[in-house]
C-alpha positions as CSV (number, residue, x, y, z in Angstrom):
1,X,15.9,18.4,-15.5
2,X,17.0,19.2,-19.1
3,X,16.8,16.1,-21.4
4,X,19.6,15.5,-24.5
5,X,17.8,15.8,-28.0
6,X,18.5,11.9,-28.3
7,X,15.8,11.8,-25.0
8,X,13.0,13.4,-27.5
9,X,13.9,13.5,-31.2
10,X,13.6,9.6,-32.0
11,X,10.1,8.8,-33.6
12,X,8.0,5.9,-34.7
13,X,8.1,4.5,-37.6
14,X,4.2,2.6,-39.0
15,X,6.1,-0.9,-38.0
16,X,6.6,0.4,-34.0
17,X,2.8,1.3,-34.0
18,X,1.9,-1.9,-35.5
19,X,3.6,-3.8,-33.0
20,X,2.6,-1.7,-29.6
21,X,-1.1,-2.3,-31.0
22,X,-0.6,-5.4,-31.7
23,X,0.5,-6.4,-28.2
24,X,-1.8,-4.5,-26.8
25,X,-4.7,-6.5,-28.0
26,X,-3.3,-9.3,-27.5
27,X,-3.1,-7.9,-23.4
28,X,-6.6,-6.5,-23.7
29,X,-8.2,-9.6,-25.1
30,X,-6.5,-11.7,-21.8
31,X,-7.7,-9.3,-19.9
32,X,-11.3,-9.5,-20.9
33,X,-11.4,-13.0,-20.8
34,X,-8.9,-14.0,-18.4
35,X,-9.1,-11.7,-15.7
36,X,-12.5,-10.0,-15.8
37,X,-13.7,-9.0,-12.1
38,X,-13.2,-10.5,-9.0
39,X,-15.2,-13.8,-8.7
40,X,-15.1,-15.0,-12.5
41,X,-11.5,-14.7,-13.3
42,X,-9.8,-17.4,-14.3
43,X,-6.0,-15.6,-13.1
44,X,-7.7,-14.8,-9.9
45,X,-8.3,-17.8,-8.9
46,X,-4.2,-18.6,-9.6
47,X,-3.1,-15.3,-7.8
48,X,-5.7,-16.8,-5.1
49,X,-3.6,-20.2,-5.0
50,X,-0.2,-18.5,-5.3
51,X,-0.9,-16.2,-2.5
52,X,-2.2,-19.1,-0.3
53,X,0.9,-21.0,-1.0
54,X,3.3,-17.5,-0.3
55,X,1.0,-17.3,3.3
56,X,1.7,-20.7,4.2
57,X,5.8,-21.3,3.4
58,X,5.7,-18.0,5.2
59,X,3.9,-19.4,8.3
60,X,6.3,-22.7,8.2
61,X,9.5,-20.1,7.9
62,X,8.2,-18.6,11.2
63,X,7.3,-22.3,13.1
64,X,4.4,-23.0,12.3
65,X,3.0,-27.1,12.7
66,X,0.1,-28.0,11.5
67,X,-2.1,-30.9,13.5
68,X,-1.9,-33.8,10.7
69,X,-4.8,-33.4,8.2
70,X,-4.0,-29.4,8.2
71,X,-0.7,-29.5,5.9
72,X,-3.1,-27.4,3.3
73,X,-4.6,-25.5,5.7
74,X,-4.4,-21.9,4.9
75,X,-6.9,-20.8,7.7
76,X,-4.5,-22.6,9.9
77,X,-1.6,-21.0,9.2
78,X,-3.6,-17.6,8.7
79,X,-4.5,-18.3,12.5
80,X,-0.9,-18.8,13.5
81,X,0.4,-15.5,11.9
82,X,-2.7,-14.1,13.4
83,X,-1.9,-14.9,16.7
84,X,2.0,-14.2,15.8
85,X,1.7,-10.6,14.8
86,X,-1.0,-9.5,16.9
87,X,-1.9,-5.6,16.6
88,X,-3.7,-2.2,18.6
89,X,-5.1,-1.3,15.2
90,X,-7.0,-4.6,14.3
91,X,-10.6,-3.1,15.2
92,X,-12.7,-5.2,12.8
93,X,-16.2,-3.7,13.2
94,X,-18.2,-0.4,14.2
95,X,-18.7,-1.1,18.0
96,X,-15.0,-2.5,18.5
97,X,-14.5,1.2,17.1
98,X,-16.0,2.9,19.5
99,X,-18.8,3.8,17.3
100,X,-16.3,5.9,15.6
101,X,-17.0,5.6,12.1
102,X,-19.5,2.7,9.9
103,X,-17.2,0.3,9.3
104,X,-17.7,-4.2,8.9
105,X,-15.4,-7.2,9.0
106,X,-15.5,-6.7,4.8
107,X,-14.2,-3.4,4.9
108,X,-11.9,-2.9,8.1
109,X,-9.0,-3.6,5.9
110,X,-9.9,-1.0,3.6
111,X,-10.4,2.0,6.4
112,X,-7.8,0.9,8.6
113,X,-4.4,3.0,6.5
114,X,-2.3,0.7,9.2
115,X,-3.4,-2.2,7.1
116,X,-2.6,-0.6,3.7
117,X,0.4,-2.4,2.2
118,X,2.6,0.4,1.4
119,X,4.8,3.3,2.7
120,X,1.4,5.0,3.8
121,X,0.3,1.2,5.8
122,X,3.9,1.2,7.5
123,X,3.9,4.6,8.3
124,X,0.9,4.4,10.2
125,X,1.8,1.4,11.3
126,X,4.5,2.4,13.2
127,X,3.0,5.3,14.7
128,X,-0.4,3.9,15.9
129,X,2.4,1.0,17.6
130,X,4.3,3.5,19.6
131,X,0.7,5.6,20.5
132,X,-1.3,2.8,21.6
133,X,-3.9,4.1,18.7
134,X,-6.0,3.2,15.8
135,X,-6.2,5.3,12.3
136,X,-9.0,4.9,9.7
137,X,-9.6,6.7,6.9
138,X,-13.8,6.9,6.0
139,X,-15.9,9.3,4.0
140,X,-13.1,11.5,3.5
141,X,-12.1,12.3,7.1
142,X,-9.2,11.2,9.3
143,X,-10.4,9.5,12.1
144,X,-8.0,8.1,15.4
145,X,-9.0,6.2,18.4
146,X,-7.6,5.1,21.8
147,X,-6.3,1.3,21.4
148,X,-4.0,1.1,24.6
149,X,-6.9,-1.1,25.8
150,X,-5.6,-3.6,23.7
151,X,-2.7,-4.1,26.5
152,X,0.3,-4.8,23.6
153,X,3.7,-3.7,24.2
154,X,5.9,-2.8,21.3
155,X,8.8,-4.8,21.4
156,X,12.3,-3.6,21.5
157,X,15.2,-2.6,23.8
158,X,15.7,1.1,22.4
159,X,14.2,3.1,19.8
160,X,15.9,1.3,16.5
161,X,14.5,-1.8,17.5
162,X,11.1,-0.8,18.5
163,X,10.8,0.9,15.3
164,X,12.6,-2.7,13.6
165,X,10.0,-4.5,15.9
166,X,7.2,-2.4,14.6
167,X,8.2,-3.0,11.0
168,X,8.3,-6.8,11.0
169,X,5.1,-6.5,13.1
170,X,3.1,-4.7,10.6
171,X,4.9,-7.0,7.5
172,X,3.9,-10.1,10.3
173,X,-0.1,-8.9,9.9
174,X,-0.3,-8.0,6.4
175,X,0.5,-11.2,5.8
176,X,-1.9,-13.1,8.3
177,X,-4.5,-10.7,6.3
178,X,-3.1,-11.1,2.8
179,X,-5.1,-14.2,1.8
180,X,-8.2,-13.2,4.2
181,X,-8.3,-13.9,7.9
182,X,-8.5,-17.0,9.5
183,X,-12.6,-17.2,10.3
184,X,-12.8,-16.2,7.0
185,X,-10.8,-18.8,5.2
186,X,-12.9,-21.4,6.9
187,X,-14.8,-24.5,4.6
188,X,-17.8,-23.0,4.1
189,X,-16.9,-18.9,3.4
190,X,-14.8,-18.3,0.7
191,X,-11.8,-16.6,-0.2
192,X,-12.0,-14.4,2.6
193,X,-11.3,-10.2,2.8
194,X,-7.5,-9.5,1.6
195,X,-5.4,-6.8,2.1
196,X,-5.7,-3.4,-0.5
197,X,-4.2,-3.0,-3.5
198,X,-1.2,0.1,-2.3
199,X,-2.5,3.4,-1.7
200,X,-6.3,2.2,-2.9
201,X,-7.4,3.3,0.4
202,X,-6.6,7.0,-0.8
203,X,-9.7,7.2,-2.4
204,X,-11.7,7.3,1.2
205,X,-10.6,10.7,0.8
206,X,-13.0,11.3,-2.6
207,X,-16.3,11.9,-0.2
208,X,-17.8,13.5,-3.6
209,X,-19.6,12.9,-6.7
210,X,-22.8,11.2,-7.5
211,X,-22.2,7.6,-9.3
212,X,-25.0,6.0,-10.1
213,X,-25.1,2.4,-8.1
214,X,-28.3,0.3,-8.5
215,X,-31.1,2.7,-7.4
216,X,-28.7,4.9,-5.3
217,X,-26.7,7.0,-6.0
218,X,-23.3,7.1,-3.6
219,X,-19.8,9.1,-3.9
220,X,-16.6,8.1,-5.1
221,X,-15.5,7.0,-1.5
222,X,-18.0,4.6,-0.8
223,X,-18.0,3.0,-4.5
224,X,-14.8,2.3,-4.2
225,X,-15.3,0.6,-0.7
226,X,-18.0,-1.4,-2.2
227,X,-15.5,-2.5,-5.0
228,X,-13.2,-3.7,-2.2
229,X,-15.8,-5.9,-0.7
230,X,-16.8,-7.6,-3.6
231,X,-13.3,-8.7,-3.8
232,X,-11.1,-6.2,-5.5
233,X,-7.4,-6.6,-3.3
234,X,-4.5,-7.3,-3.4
235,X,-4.6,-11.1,-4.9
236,X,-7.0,-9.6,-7.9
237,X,-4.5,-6.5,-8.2
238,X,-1.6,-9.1,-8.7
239,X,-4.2,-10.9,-11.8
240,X,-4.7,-7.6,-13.2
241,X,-1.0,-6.8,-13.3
242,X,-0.2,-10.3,-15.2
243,X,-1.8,-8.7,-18.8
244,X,0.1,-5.2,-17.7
245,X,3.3,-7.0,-17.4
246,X,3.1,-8.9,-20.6
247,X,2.6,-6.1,-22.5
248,X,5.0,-4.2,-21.6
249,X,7.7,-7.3,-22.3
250,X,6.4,-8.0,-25.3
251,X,6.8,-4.6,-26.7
252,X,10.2,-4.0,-25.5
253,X,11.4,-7.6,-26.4
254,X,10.0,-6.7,-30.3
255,X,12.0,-3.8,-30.0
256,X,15.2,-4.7,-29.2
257,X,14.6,-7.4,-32.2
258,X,13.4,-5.1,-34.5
259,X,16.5,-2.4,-33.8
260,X,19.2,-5.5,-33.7
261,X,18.0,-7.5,-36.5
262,X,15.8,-4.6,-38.7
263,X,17.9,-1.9,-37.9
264,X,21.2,-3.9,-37.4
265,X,22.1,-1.8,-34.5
266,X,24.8,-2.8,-31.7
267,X,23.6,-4.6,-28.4
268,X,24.6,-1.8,-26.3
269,X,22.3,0.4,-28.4
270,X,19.5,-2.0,-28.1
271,X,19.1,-2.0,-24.3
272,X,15.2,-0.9,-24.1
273,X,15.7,2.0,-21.3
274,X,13.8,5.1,-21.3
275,X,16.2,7.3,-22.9
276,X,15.1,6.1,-26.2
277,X,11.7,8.1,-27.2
278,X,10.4,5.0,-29.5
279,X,10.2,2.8,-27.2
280,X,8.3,5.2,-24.6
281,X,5.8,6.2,-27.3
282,X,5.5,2.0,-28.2
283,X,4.8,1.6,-24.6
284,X,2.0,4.4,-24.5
285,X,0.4,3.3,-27.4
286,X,0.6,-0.6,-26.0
287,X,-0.8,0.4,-22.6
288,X,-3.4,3.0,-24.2
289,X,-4.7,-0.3,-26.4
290,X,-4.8,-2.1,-23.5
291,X,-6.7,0.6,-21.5
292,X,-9.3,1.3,-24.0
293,X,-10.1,-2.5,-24.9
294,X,-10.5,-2.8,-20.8
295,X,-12.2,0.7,-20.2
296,X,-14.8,-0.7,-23.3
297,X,-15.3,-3.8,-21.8
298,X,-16.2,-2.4,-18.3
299,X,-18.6,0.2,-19.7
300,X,-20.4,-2.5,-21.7
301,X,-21.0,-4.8,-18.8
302,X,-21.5,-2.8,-16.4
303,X,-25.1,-2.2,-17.4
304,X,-24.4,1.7,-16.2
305,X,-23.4,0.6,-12.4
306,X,-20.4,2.2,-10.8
307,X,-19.8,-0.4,-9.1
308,X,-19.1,-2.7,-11.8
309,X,-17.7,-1.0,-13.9
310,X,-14.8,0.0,-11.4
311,X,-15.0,-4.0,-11.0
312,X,-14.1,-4.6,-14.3
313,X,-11.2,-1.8,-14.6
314,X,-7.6,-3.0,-14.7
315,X,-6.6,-0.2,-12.0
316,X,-3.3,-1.1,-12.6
317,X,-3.1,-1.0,-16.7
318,X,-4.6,2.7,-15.9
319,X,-2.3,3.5,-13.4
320,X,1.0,2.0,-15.7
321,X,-0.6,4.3,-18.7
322,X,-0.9,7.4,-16.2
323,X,2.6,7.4,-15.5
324,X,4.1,6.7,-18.5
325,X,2.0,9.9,-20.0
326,X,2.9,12.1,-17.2
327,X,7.2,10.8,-17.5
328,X,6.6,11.8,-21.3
329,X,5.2,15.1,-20.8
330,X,7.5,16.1,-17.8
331,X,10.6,14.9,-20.6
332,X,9.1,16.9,-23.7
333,X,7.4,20.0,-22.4
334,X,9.2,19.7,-19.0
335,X,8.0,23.2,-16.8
336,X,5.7,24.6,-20.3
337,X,3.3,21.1,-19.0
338,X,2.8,23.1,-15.5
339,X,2.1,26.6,-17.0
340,X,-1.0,24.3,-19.3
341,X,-2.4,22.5,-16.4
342,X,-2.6,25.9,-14.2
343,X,-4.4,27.8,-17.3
344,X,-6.5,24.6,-18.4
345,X,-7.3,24.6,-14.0
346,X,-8.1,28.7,-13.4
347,X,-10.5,28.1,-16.8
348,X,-12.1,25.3,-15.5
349,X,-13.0,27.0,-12.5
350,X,-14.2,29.8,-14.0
351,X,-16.9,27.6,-15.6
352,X,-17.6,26.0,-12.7
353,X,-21.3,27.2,-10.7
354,X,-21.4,28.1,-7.3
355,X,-22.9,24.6,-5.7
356,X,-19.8,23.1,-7.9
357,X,-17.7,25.6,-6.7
358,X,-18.9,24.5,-2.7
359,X,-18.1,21.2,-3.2
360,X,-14.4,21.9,-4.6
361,X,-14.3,23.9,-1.0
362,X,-15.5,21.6,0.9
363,X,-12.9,18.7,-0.4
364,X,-9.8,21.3,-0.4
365,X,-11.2,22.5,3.5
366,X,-11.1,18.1,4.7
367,X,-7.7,17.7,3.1
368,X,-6.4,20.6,5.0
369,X,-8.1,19.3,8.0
370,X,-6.0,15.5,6.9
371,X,-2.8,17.5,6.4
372,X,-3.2,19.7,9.6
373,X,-3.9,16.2,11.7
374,X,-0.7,14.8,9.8
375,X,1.1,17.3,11.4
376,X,0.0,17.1,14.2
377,X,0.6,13.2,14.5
378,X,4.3,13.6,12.9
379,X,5.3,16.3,15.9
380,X,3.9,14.6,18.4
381,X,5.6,11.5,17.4
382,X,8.9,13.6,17.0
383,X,8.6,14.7,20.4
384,X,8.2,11.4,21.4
385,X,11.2,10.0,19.7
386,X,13.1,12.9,21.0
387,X,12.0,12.9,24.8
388,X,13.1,8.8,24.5
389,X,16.5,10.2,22.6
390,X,17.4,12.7,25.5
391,X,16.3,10.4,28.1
392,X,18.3,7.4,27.4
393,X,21.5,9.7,26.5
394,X,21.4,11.5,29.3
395,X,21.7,8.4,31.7
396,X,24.2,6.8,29.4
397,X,26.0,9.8,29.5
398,X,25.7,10.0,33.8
399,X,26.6,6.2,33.5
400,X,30.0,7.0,32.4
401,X,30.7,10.7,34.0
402,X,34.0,10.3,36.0
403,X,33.1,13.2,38.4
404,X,29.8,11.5,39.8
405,X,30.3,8.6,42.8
406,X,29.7,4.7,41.7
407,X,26.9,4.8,43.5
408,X,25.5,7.6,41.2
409,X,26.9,5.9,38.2
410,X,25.2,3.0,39.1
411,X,21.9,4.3,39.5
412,X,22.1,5.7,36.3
413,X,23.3,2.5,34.6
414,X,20.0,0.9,36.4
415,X,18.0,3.4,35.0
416,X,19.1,3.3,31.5
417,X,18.8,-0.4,31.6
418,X,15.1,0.3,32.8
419,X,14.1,2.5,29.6
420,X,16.0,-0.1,27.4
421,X,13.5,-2.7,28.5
422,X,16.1,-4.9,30.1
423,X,14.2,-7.6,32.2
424,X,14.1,-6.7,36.3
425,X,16.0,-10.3,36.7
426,X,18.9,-9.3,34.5
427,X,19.5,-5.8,35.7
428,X,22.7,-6.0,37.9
429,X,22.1,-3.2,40.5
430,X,24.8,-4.0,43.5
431,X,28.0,-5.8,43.6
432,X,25.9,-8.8,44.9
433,X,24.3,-9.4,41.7
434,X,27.5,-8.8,40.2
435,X,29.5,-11.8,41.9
436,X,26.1,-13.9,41.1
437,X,26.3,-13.3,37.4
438,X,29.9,-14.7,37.1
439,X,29.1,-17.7,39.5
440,X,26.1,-18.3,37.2
């Protein structure tokens, strides 16, 4: 995509770096002492009380009734969603697993991708629904297990609402699980084990590296599962993005004062869109202020542990700076950006030893083996879909062929009414059942 010179040319002026500095101090410095880590953070505990409040006007929505004394019950209504929007994929330990892979009530929502609150969650979602199967993701390998023990139907008269079923089903248990489950919402244990921050689960895949935890010394994959357990979801993702969101208003709300009443520039020219290259270098040097005061901060009291220094990250400052880097590159070096990162890549690996080299392998060979599974999973659910597709049309179609008998057409009509799900009592099959509907 070729950008306008309008897109690149504009440029800072000392005023525009003073003021994306400025607010992001002002972001780092409420980040450091208002949202900290998980456990000691003062926005936490109101993104813990917000999302309480969101699980419970979201239970009452749905029907639930609390016994009197239980209006504030959020275990309560966690139970009711629980029992509402029960799943196949809900395995919560090792031996309900199968022994499959190590995995604990703390971390099932972390492992399980059905559970993942994004396109990835859904998407597995869906597809472990309509196989009667479980999906985890641990120490970087793709692991599925048989569930049709579980005995749950998907609900649904054809494929668009199964697939309609499946979605509100999967939205139904994220948020039983958003605010922890119901056992674990109980007086005595705490805030309980949310759902992951989107696509955090990813990083199952990183079974590499040697950070230094404690006395141990564990890879990227389990670090970051430890980080989950001690708290690190969803509810803390929504704190961290309150100092995030801040800064970026506050920069873009100075700048469309400082170009309307410093500049004396028209409204329509002070809309603060990405088109003007100010404003996207503000908000890079407002989110790279932000980033360093919080990446500082962690180093310093995480006393060297891995684990608490990923504690004290803001994950999604980072991930805010990341893109707005990449969206600036990709607009003033457009295609020149992926000739530099495939020369800056072939030297790195040229400087790279062979046990380095070996574990680069062995991480490029597993996410082959994750993409070949993928695959694997997507056909056989396309030929699932399909077989359903030809099924159903071709009874609908004998239902209404003019050159087959009524009693052909009718047992086609029977049969399509069969695959649709219609109950046994409501199918009509003879003319019997026909003169009994209209009496009825």
């Amino acid at each position: 995509m070729k950008y306008s010179e309008e897109w690149i040319s504009a440029k800072c002026d000392k005023y525009d770096y003073l003021i994306a500095a400025f607010s992001g101090v002002g972001a780092g410095l409420i980040d450091i002492f208002f949202v900290g880590a998980p456990g000691n953070s003062a926005l936490c505990n109101f993104t813990d009380a917000q999302a309480d409040k969101l699980v419970m006007k979201f239970s009452k929505s749905l029907g639930w009734s609390p016994r009197v004394g239980q209006e504030e019950s959020v275990a309560s209504a966690i139970g009711f969603l629980e029992n509402k929007f029960t799943v196949n994929y809900d395995q919560a330990h090792k031996v309900a697993a199968g022994g499959a892979l190590d995995m604990a009530a703390k971390n099932h929502h972390f492992k399980s991708l059905s559970h993942s609150p994004d396109l990835v969650g859904l998407f597995f979602s869906i597809l472990d629904q309509f196989q009667g199967k479980s999906t985890f993701l641990s120490d970087g390998q793709l692991i599925r297990i048989d569930a049709t023990s579980s005995k749950l139907r998907l609900e649904g008269s054809n494929l668009h609402s199964k697939i309609f079923c499946g979605f509100c089903n999967w939205l139904g248990h994220i948020m039983s699980d958003l605010a922890g489950s119901s056992g674990g919402r109980g007086a005595m244990t705490g805030r309980g084990s949310g759902v992951a921050i989107p696509f955090m689960p990813l990083f199952q895949m990183c079974d590499f590296g040697q950070l230094q935890v404690g006395k141990n010394r564990n890879t990227l994959a389990i670090v970051m599962t430890k980080v989950f357990q001690e708290g690190y979801d969803l509810r803390f993702g929504a704190a961290m993005a309150i100092p995030v969101i801040l800064n970026e208003l506050m920069i873009r709300v100075l700048w469309v004062i400082k170009n309307r009443f410093y500049k004396k520039k028209e409204w329509k020219e002070c809309i603060p869109s990405q088109k003007h290259a100010d404003l996207r270098m503000m908000l890079i040097v407002g989110h790279g202020t932000l980033c360093i005061i919080d990446g500082a901060d962690a180093a310093i009291k995480s006393g060297g542990n891995a684990v608490a220094f990923v504690l004290r990250l803001n994950i999604i400052g980072w991930a805010r700076l990341l893109v707005l880097v990449f969206k600036e590159l990709r607009i003033r070096y457009g295609n020149q950006i992926m000739e530099t990162f495939k020369s800056f890549f072939s030297e790195m690996w040229d400087i790279l030893n062979t046990s380095e080299r070996q574990l680069l392998y062995q991480y490029h060979a597993r996410m082959e083996a994750v993409d070949r599974d993928l695959n694997i999973m997507l056909n056989e659910f396309i030929d699932m879909v399909n077989e359903e597709y030809l099924l159903m049309y071709g009874e609908l179609e004998a239902s209404f062929n003019e050159e087959l008998s009524s009693d052909q057409r009718l047992y086609h009509s029977t049969k399509l009414a069969e695959i649709c799900g219609v109950e046994d009592e409501k199918i009509i099959r003879s003319d019997e059942n026909l003169f009994d509907f209209f009496e009825n």
